[in-house]
N, C-alpha and C positions, 0 to 999 in steps of 0.2 A: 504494500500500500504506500504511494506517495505520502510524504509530510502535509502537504497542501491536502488532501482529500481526509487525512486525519484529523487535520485543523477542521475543516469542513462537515466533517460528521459528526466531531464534538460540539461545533457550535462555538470555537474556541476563537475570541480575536488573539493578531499577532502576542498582544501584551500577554495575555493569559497563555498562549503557548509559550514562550519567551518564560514566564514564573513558573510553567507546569515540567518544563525540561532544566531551569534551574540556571538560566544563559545569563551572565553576566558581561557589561562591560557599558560604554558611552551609550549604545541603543539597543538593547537588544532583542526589541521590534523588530527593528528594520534588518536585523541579525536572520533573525527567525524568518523574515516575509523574503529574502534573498535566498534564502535554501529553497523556500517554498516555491517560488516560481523559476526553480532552478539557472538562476544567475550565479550564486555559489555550490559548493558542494561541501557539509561539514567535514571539519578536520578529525582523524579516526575516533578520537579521544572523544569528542561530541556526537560521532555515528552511533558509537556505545552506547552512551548514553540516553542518547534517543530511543535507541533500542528498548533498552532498561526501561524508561519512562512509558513508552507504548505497547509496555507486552509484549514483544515483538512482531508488532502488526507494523510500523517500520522500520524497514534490514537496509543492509549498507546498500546490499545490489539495489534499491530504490530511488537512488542516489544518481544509478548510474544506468546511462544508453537505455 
């Protein structure tokens, strides 16, 4: 499952995903909304994580191609 479609089913805005995955730093909105419409790709350490936070309903391969 994409990030963006997780967001999406929970009902979840960026902020609230951004607290729910624990992303820190200057914005970590605009952090989370960059993955999400895949302009970035998280760094391994944060794929993990996501993982973790979603039950693994999103895996790294969803990240990628």
């Amino acid at each position: 499952m994409k990030l963006i479609d997780f967001k999406n089913e929970n009902k979840l805005g960026y902020n609230e995903l951004a607290k729910m995955l624990g992303i820190k730093g200057a914005n970590p909105a605009a952090t989370v909304r960059k993955w999400c419409i895949g302009e970035r790709i998280p760094r391994s350490n944060n794929i993990k994580n996501i993982q973790n936070k979603t039950k693994n309903k999103v895996k790294a391969q969803d990240f990628y191609g």
